[in-house]
TORPA-4810 file (N, C-alpha, C, O; in nm, 3 decimals):
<nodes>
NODE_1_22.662_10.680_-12.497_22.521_10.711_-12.522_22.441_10.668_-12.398_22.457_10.559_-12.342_X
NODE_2_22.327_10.792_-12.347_22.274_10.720_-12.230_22.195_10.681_-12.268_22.178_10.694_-12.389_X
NODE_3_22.086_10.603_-12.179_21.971_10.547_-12.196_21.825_10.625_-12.283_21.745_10.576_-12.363_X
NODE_4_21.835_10.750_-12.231_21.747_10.874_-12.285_21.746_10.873_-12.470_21.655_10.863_-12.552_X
NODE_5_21.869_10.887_-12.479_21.930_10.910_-12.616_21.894_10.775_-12.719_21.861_10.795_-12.836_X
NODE_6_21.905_10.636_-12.665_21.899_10.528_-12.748_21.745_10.510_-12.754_21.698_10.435_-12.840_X
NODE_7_21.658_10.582_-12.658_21.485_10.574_-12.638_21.423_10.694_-12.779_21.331_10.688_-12.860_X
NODE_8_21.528_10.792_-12.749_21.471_10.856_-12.867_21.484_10.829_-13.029_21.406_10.846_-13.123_X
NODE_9_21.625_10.777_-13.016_21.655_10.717_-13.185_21.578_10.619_-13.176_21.526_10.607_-13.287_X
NODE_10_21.527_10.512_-13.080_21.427_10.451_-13.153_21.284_10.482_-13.211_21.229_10.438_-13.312_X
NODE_11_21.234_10.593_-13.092_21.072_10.633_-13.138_21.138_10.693_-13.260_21.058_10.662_-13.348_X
NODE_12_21.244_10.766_-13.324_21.245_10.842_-13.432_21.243_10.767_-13.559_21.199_10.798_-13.669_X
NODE_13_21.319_10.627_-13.505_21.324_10.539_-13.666_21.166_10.488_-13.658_21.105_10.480_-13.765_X
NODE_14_21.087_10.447_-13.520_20.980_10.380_-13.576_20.906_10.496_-13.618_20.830_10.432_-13.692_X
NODE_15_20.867_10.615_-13.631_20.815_10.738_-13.648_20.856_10.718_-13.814_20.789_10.730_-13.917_X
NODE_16_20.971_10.688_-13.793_21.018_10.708_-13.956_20.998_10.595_-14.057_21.005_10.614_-14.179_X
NODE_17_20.972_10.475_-14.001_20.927_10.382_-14.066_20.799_10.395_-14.112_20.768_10.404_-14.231_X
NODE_18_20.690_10.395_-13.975_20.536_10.454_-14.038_20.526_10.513_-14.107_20.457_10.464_-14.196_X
NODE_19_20.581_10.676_-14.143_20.607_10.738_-14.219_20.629_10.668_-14.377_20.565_10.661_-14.482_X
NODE_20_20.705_10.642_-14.347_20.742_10.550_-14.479_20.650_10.446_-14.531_20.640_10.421_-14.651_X
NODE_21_20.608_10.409_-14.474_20.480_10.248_-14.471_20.392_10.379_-14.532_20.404_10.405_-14.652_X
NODE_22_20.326_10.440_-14.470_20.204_10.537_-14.536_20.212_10.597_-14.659_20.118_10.615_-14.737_X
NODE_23_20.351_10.634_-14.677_20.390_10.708_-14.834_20.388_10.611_-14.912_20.347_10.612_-15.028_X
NODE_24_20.430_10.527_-14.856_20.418_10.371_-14.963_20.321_10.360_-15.013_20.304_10.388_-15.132_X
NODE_25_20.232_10.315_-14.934_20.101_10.293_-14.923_19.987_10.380_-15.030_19.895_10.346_-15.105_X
NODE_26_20.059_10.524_-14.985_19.996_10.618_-15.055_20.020_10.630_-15.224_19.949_10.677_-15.312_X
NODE_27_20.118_10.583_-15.225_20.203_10.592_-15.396_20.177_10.534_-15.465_20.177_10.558_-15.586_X
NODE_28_20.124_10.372_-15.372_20.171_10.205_-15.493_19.996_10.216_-15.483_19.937_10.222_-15.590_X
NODE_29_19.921_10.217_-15.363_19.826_10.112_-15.357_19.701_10.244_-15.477_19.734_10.351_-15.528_X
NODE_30_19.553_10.164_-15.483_19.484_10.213_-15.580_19.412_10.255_-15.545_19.366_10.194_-15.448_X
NODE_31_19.355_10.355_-15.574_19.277_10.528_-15.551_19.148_10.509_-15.648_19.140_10.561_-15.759_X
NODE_32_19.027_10.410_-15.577_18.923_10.417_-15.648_18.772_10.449_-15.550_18.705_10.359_-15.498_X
NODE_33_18.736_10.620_-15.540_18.641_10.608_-15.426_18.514_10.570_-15.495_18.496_10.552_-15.616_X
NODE_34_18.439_10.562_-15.408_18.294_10.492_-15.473_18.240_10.522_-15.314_18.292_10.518_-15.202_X
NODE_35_18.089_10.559_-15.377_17.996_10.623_-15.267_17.969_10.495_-15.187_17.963_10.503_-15.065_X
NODE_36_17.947_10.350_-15.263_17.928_10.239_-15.172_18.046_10.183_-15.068_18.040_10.078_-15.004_X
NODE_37_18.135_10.262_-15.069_18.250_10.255_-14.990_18.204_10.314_-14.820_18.215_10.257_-14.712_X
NODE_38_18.154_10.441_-14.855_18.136_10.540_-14.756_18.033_10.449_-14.678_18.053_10.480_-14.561_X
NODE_39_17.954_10.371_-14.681_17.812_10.306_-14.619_17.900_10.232_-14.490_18.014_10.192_-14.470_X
NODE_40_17.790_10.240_-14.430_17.850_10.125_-14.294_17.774_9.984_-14.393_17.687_9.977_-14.481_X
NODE_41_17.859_9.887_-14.324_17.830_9.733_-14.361_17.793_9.660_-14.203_17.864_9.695_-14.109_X
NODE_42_17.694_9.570_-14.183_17.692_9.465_-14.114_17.663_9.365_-14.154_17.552_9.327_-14.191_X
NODE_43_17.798_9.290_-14.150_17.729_9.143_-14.236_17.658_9.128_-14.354_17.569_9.043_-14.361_X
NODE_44_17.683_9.195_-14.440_17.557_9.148_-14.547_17.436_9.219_-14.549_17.396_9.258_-14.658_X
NODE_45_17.364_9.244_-14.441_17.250_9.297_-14.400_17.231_9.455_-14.399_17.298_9.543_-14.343_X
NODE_46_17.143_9.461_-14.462_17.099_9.682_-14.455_17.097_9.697_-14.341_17.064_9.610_-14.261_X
NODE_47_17.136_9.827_-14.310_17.082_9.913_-14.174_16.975_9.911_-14.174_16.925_9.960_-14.275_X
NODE_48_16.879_9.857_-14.067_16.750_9.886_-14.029_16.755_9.993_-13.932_16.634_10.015_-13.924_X
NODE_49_16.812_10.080_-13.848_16.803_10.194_-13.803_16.896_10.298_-13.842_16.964_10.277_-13.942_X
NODE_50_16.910_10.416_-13.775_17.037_10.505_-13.815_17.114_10.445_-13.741_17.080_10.351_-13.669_X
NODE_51_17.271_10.507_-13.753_17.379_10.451_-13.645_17.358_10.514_-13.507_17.412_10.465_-13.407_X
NODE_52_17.279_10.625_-13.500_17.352_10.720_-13.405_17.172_10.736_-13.342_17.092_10.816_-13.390_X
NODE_53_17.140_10.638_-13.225_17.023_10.649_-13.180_17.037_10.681_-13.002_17.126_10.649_-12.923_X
NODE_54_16.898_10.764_-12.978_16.958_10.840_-12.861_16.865_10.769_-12.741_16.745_10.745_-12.755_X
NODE_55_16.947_10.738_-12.617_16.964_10.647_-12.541_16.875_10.733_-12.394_16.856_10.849_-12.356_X
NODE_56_16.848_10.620_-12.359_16.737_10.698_-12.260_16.871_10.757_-12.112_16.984_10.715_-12.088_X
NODE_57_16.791_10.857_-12.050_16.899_10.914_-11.941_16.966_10.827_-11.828_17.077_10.837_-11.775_X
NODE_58_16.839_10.719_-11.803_16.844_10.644_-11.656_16.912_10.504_-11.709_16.884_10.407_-11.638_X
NODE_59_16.995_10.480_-11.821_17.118_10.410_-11.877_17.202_10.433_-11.842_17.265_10.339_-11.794_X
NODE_60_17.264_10.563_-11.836_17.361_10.617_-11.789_17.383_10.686_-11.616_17.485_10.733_-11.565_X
NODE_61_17.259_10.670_-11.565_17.213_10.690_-11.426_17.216_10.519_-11.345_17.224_10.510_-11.222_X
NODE_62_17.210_10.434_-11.408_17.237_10.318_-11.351_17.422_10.266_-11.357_17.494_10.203_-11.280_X
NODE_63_17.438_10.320_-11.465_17.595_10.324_-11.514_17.678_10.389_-11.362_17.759_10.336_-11.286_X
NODE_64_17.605_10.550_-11.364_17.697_10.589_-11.239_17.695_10.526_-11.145_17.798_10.479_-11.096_X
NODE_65_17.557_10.507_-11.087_17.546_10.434_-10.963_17.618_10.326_-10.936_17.672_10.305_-10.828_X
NODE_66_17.623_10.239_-11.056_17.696_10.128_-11.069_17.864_10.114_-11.033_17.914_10.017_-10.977_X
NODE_67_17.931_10.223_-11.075_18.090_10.269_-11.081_18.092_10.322_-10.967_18.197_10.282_-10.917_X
NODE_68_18.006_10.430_-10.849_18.010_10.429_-10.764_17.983_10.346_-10.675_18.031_10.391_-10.570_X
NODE_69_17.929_10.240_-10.654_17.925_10.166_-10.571_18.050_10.055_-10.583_18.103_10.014_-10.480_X
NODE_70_18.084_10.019_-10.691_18.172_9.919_-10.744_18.358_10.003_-10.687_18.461_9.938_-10.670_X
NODE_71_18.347_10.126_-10.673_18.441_10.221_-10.640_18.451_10.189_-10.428_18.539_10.138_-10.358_X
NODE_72_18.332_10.241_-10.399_18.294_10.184_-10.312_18.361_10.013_-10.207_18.417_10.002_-10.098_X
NODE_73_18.327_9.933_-10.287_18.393_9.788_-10.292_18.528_9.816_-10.325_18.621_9.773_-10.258_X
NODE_74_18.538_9.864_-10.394_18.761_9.900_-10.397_18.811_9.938_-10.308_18.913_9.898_-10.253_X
NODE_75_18.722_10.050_-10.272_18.816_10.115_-10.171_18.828_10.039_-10.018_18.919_10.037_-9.936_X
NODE_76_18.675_9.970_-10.017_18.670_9.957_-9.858_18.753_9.807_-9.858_18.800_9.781_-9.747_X
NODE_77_18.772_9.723_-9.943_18.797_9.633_-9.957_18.914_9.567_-9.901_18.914_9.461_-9.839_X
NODE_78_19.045_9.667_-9.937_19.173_9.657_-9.850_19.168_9.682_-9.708_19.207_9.603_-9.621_X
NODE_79_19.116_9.803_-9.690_19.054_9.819_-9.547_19.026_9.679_-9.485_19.097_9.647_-9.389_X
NODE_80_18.924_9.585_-9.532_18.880_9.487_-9.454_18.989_9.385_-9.474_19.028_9.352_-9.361_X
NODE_81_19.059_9.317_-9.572_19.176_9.282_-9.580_19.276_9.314_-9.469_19.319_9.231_-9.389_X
NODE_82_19.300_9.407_-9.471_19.468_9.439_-9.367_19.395_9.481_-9.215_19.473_9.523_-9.129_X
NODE_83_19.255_9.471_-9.182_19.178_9.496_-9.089_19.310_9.500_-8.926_19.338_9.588_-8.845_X
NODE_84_19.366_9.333_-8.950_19.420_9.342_-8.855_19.562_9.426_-8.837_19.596_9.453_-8.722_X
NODE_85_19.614_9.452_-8.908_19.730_9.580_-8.911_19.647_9.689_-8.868_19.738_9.752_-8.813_X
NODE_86_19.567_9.747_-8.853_19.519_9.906_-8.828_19.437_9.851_-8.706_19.333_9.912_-8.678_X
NODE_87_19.478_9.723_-8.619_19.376_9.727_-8.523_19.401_9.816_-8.400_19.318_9.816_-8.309_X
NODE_88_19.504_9.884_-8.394_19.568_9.958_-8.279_19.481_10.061_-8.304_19.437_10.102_-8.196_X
NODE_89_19.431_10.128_-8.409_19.315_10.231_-8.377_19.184_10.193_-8.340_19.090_10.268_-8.310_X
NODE_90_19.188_10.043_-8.347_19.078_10.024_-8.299_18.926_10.028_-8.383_18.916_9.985_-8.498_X
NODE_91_18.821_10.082_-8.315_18.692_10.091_-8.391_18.706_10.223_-8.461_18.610_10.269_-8.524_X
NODE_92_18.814_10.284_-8.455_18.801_10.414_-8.528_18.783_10.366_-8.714_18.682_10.395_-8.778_X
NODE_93_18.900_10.292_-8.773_18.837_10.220_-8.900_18.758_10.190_-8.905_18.707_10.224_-9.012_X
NODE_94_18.650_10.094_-8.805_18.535_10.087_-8.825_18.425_10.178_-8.859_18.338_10.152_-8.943_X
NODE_95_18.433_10.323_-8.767_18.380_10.435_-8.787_18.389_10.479_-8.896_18.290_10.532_-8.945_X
NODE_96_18.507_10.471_-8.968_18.568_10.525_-9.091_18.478_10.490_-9.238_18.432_10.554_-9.332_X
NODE_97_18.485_10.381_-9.206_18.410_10.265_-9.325_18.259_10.279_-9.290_18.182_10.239_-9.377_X
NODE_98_18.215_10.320_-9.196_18.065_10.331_-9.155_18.073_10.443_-9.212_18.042_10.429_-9.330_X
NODE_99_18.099_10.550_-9.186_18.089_10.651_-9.251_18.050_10.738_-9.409_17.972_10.823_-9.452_X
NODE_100_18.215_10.609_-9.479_18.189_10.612_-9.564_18.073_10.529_-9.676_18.045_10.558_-9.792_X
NODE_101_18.027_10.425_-9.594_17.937_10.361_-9.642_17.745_10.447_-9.610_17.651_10.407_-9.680_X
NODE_102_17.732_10.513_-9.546_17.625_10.624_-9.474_17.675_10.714_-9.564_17.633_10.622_-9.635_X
NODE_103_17.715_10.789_-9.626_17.717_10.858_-9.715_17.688_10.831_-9.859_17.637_10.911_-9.938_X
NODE_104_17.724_10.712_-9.882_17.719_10.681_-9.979_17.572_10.620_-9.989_17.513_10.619_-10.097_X
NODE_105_17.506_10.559_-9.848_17.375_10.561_-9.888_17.295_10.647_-9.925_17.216_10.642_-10.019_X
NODE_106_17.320_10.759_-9.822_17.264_10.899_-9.851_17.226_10.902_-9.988_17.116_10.892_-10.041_X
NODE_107_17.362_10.923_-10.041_17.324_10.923_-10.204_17.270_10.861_-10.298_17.252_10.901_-10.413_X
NODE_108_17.225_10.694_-10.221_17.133_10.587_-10.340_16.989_10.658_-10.294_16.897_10.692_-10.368_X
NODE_109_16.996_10.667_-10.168_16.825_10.677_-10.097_16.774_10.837_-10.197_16.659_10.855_-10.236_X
NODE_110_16.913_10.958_-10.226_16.826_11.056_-10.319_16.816_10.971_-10.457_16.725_10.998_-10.535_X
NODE_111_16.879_10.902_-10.477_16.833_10.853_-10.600_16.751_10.846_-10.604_16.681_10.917_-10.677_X
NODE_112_16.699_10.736_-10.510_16.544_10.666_-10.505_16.452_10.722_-10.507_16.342_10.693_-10.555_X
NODE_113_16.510_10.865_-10.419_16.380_10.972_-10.381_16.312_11.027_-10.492_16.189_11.035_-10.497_X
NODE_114_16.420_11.083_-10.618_16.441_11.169_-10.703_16.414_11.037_-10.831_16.503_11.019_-10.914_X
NODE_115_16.311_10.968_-10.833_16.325_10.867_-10.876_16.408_10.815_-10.996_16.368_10.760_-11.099_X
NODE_116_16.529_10.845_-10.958_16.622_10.813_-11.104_16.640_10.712_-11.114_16.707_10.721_-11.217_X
NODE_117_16.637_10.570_-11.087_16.663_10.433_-11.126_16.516_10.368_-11.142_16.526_10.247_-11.164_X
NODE_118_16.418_10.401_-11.139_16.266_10.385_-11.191_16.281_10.336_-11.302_16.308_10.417_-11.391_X
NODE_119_16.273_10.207_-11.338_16.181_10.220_-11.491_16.059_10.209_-11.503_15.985_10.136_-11.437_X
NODE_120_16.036_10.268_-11.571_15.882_10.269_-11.661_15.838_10.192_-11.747_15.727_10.211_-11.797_X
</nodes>
């Protein structure tokens, strides 16, 4: 038996166990719905709003900015790390990382322009 073969009889018995756990489950345990079931609960306490409330745009405009810049710091990061291994090219990495950092301003300064990180 190769390795392939002993990977699949196992996902098949645990496949087949769940299986089994759920029919169980489904057979023995007790079947009583009630509308106070369906409610969300916190703690004890009523919902004072709905669940599902809608979130201003520039939440999710600080979010990107945020993952892009933080993306940003990842990438250039090793770069400055192993700096001295790539020194045979010289200032060209440097150029590289300037580059990519000037572009990426580009894109905060339209932010700014386009005033999407403004609050009000």
């Amino acid at each position: 038996m190769s390795g392939f073969e002993a990977i699949v009889i196992y996902l098949g018995m645990s496949l087949l166990v769940v299986f089994l756990m759920l029919a169980a489950s489904a057979a023995l345990g007790p079947f009583r719905p009630a509308p106070g079931k369906a409610t969300t609960y916190e703690c004890g306490v009523p919902l004072l709003d709905p669940g599902q409330k809608r979130y201003d745009v520039k939440y999710y405009l600080v979010a990107v900015l945020f993952l892009v810049f933080d993306l940003e710091t990842i990438l250039i990061y090793p770069l400055a790390v192993n700096y001295t291994k790539f020194a045979a090219s010289g200032w060209l990495i440097f150029f590289e990382i300037f580059i990519f950092v000037a572009v990426l301003l580009i894109g905060l300064l339209y932010a700014i322009k386009k005033r999407a990180i403004d609050w009000e």
